[in-house]
C-alpha positions in Angstrom: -4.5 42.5 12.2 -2.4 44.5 14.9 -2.2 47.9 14.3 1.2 49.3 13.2 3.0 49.8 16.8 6.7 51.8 17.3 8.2 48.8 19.2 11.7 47.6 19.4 12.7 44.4 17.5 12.9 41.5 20.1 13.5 38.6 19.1 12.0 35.5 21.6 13.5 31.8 22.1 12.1 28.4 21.6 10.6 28.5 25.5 9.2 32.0 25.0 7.4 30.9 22.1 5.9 28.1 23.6 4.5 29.9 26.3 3.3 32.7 23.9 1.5 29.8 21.5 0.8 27.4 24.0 2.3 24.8 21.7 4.9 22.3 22.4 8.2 21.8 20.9 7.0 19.5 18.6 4.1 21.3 17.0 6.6 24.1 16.9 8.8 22.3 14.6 6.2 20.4 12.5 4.5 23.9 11.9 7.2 24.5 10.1 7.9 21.3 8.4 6.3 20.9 4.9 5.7 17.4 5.0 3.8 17.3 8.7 0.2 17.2 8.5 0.5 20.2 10.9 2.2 22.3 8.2 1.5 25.9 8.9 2.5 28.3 5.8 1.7 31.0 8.0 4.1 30.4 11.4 7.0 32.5 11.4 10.2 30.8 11.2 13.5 31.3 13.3 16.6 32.8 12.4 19.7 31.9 13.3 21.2 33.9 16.3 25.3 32.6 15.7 27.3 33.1 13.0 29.2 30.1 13.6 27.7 26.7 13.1 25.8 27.2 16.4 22.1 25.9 16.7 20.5 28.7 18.4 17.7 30.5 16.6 15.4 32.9 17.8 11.6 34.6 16.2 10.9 37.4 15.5 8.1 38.5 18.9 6.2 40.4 16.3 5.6 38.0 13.7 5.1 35.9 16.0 2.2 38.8 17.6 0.7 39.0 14.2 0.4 34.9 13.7 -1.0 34.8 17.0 -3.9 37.5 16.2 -4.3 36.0 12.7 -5.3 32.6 14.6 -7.8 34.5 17.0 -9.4 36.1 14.6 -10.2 32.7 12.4 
C-alpha cells in the first residue's frame, strides 16, 4: 500500500491513464464492465468532469497510484 502522502487531488484523462497502466482503451473500459471477462472490481472508475451532458470523465491519479501498487505487489 502507498503510504498516506499530502498531495493535491489531480485528476488524469483517458490518455494519462493509459500511459500510467500500460493498458489500452479497451482493457480500460472492460475493467470496468461487469460482464467482461476482464472485470476488475478493484480499477477505479471515472467521474464525470461536465455538468452538462458532456462525455468527458477523468480518475482520480491517486486511486489510480494505489490500483497500480496493489497490482505490483500481487
Amino acid at each position: 500500500m502507498i503510504p498516506h502522502q499530502e498531495k493535491p487531488l489531480r485528476i488524469i484523462r483517458l490518455r494519462e491513464l493509459m500511459d500510467r497502466t500500460g493498458l489500452a482503451r479497451s482493457t480500460v473500459y472492460d475493467k470496468m464492465n461487469a460482464r467482461s471477462p476482464r472485470h476488475d472490481p478493484d480499477f477505479p472508475r471515472p467521474f464525470k468532469l461536465g455538468v452538462t451532458q458532456s462525455s468527458s470523465v477523468g480518475w482520480n491519479e491517486s486511486a489510480v497510484d494505489v490500483w497500480i501498487h496493489k497490482k505490483m505487489a500481487g
